[in-house]
Structure formats: structure tokens, C-alpha cells
C-alpha positions as CSV (number, residue, x, y, z in Angstrom):
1,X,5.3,7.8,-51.4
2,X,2.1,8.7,-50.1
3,X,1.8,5.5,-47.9
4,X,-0.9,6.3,-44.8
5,X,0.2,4.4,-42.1
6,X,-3.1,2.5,-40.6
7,X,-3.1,1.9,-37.0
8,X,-4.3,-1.3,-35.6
9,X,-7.9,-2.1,-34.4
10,X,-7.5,-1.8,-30.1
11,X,-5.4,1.9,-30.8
12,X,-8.4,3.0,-32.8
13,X,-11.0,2.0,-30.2
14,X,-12.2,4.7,-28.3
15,X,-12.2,3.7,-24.5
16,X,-13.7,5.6,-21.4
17,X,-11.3,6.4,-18.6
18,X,-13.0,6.9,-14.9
19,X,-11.0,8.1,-12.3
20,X,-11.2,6.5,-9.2
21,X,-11.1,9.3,-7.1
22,X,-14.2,11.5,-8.8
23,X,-16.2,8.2,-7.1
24,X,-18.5,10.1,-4.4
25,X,-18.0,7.4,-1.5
26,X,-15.4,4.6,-1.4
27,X,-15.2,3.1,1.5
28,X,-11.6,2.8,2.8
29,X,-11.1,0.7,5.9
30,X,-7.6,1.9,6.3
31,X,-8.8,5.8,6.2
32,X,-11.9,5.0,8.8
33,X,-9.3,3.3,11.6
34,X,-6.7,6.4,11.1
35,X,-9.6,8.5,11.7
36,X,-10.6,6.6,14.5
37,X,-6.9,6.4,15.7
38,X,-6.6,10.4,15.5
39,X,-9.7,11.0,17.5
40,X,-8.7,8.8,19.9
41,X,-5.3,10.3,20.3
42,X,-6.7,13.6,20.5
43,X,-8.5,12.8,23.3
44,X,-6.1,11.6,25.2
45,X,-4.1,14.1,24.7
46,X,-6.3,16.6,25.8
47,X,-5.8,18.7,28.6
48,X,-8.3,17.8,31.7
49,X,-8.4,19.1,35.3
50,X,-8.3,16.5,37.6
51,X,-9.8,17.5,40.4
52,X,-12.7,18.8,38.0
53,X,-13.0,15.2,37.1
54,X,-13.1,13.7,40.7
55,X,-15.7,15.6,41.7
56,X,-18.3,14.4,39.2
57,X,-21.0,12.7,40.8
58,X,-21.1,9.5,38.3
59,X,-17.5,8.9,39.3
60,X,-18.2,8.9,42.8
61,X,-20.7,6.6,42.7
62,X,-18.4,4.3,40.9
63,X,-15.6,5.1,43.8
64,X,-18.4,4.1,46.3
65,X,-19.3,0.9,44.5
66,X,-15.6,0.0,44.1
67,X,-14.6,1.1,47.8
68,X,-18.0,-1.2,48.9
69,X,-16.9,-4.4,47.0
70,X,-13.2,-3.9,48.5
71,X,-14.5,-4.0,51.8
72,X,-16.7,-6.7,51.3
73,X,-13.9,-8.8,49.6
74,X,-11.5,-7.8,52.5
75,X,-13.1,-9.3,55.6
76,X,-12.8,-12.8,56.7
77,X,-15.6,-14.9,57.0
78,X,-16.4,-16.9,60.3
């Protein structure tokens, strides 16, 4: 009884496995937005000083601009 057992022809073939994840860049849509979500999150979360912010001069030319356009829109014309 010295019967070798022979194994058929696709469990003999020798076949390359690649791992997905040893790939050096995969671009992943789901994992840029997340990103993009956490950033965002964080920096609204983040602790600001309000009267710091007020006092920046690109914000009160905005606040003039606004407060200009109001008055503008607010009077009746004759």
C-alpha cells in the first residue's frame, strides 16, 4: 500500500498573494471626508475669545459694509 496520493493541477499551482494594505497610496474617499469631517469638528469646537475676534479689523470692515447696505435698504425712497 504505498499509493501517493496526487493532488490536482490548480492545488499544485503556485499563486502570489498581495496584500492590499502593503499598497503605498489607495485612495479612500470615505477616509478623506472623515478626515475632513474631524478637522472640521475640531475647529469648531475650539475654544475662541470673542471679543478677540470682534476686534479684528477684516471683521469690521465686513460689520461696516453690512451696517451700510442695512441702512441703504431701510430708507424709503421719494
Amino acid at each position: 500500500m504505498n499509493a501517493s496520493i496526487e493532488l490536482p493541477n490548480w492545488l499544485q499551482q503556485n499563486q502570489s498573494v498581495t496584500n492590499p494594505s502593503t499598497k503605498k497610496h489607495v485612495y479612500n474617499p470615505l477616509n478623506k471626508n472623515l478626515g475632513w469631517l474631524q478637522h472640521l469638528l475640531t475647529q469648531l469646537n475650539a475654544p475662541q475669545n470673542i471679543h478677540q475676534t470682534q476686534q479684528q479689523p477684516w471683521l469690521q470692515v465686513v460689520n461696516l459694509g453690512i451696517m451700510i447696505l442695512l441702512l441703504s435698504l431701510a430708507q424709503k425712497p421719494y
